[in-house]
C-alpha positions as CSV (number, residue, x, y, z in Angstrom):
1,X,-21.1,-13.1,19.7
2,X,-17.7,-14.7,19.1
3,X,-17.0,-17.2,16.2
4,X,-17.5,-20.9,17.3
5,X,-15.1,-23.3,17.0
6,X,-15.9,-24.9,13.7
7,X,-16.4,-21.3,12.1
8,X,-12.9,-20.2,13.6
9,X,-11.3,-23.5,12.6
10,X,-12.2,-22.9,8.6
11,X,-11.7,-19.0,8.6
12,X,-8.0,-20.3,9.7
13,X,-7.9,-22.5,7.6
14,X,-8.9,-20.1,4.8
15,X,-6.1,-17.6,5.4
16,X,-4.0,-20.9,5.8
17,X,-4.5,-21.6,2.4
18,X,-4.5,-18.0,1.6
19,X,-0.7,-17.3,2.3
20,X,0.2,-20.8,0.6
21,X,-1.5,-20.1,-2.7
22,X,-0.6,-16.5,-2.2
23,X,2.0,-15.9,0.0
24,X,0.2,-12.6,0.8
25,X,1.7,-10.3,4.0
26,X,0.8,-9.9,7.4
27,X,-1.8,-6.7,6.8
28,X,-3.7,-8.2,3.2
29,X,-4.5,-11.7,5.8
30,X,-5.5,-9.4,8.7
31,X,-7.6,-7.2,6.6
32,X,-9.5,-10.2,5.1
33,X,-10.2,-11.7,9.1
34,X,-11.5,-8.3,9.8
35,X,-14.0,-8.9,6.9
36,X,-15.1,-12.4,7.8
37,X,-15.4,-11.0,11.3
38,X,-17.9,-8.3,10.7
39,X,-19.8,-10.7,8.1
40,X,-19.9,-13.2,11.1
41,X,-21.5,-10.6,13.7
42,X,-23.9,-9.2,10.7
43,X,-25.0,-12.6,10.2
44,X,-25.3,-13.8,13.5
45,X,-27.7,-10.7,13.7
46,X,-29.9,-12.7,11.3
47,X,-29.8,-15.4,13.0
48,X,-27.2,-17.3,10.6
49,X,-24.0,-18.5,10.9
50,X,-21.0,-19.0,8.0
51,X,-21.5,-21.6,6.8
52,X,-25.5,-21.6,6.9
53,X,-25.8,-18.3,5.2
54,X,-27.7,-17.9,2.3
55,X,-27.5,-15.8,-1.1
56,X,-30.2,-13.2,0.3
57,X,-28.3,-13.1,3.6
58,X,-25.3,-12.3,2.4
59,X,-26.9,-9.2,0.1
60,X,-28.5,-7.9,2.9
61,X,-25.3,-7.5,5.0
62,X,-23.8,-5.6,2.3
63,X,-26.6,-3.6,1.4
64,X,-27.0,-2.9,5.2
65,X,-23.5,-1.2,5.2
66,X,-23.6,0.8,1.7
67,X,-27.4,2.4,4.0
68,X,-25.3,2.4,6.7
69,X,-22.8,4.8,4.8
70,X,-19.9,2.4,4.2
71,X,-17.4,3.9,1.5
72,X,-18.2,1.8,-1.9
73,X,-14.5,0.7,-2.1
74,X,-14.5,-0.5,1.5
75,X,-18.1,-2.6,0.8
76,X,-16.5,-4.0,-2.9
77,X,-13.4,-5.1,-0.5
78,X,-15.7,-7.3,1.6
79,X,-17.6,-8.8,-1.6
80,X,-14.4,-9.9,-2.6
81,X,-13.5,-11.4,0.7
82,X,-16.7,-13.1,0.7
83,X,-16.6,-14.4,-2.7
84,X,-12.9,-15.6,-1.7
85,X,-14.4,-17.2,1.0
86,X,-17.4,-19.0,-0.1
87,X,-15.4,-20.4,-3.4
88,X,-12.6,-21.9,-0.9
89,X,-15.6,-23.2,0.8
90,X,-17.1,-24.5,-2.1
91,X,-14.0,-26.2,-3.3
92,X,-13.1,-27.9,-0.1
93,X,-16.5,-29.5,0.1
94,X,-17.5,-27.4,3.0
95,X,-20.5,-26.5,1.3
96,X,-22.6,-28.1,-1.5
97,X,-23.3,-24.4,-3.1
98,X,-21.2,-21.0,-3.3
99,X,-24.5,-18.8,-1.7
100,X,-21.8,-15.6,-3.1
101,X,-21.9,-16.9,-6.4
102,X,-24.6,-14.5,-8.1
103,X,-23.7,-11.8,-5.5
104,X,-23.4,-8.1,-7.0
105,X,-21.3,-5.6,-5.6
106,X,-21.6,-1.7,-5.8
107,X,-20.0,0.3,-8.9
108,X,-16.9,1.6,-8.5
109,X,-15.4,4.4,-10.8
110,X,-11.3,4.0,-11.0
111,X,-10.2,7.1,-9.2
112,X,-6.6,8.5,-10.2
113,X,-4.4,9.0,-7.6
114,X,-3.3,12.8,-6.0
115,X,0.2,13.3,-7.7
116,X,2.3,16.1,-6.3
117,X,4.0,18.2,-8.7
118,X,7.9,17.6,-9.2
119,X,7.7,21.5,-7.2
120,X,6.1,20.0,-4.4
121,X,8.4,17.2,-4.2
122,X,11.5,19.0,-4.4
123,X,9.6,21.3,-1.3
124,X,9.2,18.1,0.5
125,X,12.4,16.5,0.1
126,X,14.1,19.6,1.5
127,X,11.6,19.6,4.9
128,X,13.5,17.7,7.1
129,X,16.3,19.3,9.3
130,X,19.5,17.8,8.1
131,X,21.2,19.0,11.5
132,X,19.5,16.2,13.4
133,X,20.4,12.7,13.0
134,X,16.5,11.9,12.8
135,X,16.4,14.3,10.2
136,X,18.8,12.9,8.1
137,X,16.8,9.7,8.6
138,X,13.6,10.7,7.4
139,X,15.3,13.2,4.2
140,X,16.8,9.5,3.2
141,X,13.4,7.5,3.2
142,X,11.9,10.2,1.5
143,X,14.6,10.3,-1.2
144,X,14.8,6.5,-1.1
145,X,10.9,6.3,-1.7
146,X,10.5,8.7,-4.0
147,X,13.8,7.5,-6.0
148,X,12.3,3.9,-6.2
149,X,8.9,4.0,-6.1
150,X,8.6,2.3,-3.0
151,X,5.6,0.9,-1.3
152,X,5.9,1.9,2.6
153,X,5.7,-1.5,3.6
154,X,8.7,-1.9,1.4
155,X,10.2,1.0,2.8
156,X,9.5,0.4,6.2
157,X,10.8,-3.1,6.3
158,X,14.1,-3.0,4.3
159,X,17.5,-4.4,5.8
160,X,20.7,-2.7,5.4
161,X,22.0,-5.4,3.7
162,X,19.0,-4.6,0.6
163,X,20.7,-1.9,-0.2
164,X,23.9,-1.7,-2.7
165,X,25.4,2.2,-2.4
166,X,28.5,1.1,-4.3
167,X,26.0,-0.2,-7.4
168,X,23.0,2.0,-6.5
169,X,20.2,-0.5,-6.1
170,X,18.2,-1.5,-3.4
171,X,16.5,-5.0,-3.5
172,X,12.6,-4.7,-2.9
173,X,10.4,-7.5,-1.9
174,X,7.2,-6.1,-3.0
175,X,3.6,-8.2,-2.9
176,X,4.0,-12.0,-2.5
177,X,7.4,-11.9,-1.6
178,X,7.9,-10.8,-5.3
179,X,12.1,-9.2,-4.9
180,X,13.1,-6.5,-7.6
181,X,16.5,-4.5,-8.0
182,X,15.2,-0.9,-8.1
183,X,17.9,2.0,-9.2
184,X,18.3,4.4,-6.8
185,X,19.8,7.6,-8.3
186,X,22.6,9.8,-7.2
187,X,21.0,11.8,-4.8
188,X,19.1,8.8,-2.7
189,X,22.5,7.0,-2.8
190,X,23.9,10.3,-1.1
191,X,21.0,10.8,1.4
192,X,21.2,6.9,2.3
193,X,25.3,7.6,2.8
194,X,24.8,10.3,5.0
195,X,22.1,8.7,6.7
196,X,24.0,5.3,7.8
197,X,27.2,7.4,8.2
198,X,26.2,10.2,10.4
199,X,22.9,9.1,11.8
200,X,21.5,5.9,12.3
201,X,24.1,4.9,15.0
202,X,23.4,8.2,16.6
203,X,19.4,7.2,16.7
204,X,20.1,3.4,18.0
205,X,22.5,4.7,21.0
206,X,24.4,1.6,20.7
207,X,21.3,-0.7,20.5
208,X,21.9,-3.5,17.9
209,X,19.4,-3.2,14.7
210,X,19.3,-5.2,10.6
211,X,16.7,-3.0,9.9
212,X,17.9,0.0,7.6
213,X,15.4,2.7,9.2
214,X,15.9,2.6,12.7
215,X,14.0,4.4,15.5
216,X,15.5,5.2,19.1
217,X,14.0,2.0,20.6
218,X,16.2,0.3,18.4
219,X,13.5,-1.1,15.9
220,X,12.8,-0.2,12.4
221,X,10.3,2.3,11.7
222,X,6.3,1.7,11.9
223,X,4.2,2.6,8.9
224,X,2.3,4.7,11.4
225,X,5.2,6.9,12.9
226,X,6.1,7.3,9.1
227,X,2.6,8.6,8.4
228,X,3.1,10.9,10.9
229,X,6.4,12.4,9.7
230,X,5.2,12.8,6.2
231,X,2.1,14.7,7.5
232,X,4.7,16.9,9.2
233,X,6.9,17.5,6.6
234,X,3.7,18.2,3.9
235,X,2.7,21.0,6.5
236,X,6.3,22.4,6.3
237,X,6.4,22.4,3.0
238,X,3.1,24.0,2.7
239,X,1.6,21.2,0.4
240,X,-2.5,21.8,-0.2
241,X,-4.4,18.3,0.0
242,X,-4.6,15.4,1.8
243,X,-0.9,13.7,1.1
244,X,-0.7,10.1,1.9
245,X,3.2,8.3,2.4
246,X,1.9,6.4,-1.0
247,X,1.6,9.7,-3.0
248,X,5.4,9.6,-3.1
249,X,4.8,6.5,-4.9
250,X,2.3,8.0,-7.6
251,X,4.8,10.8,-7.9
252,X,7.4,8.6,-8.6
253,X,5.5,6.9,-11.2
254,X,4.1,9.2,-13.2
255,X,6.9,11.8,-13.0
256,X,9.2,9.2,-14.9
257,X,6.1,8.9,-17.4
258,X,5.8,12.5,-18.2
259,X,9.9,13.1,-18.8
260,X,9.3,9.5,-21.2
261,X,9.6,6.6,-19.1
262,X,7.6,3.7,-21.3
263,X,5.0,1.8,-19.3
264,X,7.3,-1.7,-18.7
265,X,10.1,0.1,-17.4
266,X,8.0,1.4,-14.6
267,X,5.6,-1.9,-14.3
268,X,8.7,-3.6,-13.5
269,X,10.2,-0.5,-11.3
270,X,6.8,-0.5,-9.3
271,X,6.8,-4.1,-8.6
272,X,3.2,-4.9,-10.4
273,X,2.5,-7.9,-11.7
274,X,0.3,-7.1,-14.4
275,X,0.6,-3.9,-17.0
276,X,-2.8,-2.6,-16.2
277,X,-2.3,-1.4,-12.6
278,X,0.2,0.3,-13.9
279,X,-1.6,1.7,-16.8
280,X,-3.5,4.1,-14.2
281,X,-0.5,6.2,-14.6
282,X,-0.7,7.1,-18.2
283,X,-4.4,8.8,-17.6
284,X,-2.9,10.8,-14.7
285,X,-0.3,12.0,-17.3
286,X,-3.0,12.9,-19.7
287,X,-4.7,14.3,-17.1
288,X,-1.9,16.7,-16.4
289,X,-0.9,17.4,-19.9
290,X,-4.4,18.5,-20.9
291,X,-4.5,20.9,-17.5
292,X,-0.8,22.0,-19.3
293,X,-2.6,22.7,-22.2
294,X,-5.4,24.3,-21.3
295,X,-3.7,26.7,-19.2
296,X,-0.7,27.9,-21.7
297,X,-2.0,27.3,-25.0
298,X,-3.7,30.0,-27.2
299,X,-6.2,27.7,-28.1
300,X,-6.7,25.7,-25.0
């Protein structure tokens, strides 16, 4: 069953609100109408609607998927979309109570991210075939990414004009819309050059493109084909573990961190807006020092 017109009218009007309070992108709005979608059909399967759903409905749709073997982050996602939800509904006088109010969501650990070793980075960067022009693309977003600390939607979606060569920055606009001048470091700036001067024209075959990483239909490139190329380039290198395009990210961050980077330098660097989510970072470095350790010291 599809949502009817009322229901669809307020879930729009929820995202509405959403990207006005919050000025979130395109995928964090889409994911949370995927949410309220598959708590519509699981409540319709009750016999319930949106806005007639109670407290002991709602628990048993997400108890339903954690049986049904949901992952716990993906279930804690949709609690949050719900809770989101039903407070907006609340507030707007939709409903007289918030049914999600007393709602309790699974427990989640805070799992550190896979960092690759500064070896397995430099094996990385030096994967792609330099000979080809679309290897002299991808060695540039790698460099660029790792360099900066880039999200991939960041990546993905930057203009030439973001990016300053003569001054080495590039201008990021990270969650929110939120801009940051990241420094990009000697040898990004020199992969970029190469890139735009050797390569990009070469790939767009005299179509007309802003966008800084360009495929051969003459639009930027999708975080899906850039998926694909890191996968590519991790099997070249011969990297163990499932690498994601973010774990150039993590690299990035805690890297800095373990050669003395402090914790607001890279906060502002990573484009978060508050200290903790960066503060992930530092247990990965522990982590990594106490694996040192261990492994080289008499005593460890």
């Amino acid at each position: 069953m599809k949502a009817t017109g009322e229901e669809q009218e307020r879930i729009d009007a929820f995202l509405d609100a959403l990207w006005l309070e919050k000025n979130l992108g395109a995928n964090t709005l889409a994911a949370y109408r995927q949410d309220l979608a598959a708590l519509l059909r699981a409540l319709q399967s009750q016999g319930s609607t949106l806005l007639s759903a109670t407290e002991g409905q709602l628990s048993r749709v997400l108890s339903g998927r954690l049986q049904g073997g949901a992952a716990l982050r993906s279930v804690a996602r949709q609690l949050s979309t719900i809770r989101r939800f039903y407070g907006h509904a609340h507030r707007e006088g939709w409903l007289a109570q918030d049914p999600s109010l007393f709602l309790e969501g699974p427990k989640l650990g805070r799992p550190l991210p896979l960092v690759l070793s500064e070896g397995d980075v430099e094996a990385l960067l030096a994967a792609p075939d330099r000979v080809q022009p679309r290897g002299l693309r991808d060695q540039a977003m790698l460099e660029l990414m790792y360099a900066c600390g880039l999200r991939v939607s960041e990546l993905i979606s930057l203009k030439v004009v973001q990016v300053n060569l003569d001054a080495g920055v590039v201008m990021a606009y990270g969650k929110g819309r939120r801009e940051r001048l990241v420094p990009m470091g000697d040898m990004a700036v020199a992969a970029v050059r190469q890139y735009l001067e050797s390569a990009r024209a070469l790939i767009l075959g005299g179509q007309m493109s802003d966008a800084l990483f360009v495929t051969a239909q003459g639009g930027p490139m999708t975080r899906q084909r850039f998926w694909q190329r890191i996968r590519h380039y991790a099997q070249c290198a011969q990297i163990a573990g499932h690498l994601s395009p973010h774990g150039l990210r993590h690299a990035f961050a805690t890297h800095l961190l373990n050669h003395g980077a402090d914790l607001r330098s890279v906060q502002l660097m990573l484009g978060h807006a508050k200290l903790g989510t960066t503060e992930i970072y530092t247990h990965v470095a522990r982590a990594r020092l106490k694996a040192l350790h261990q492994q080289h010291h008499p005593r460890g």
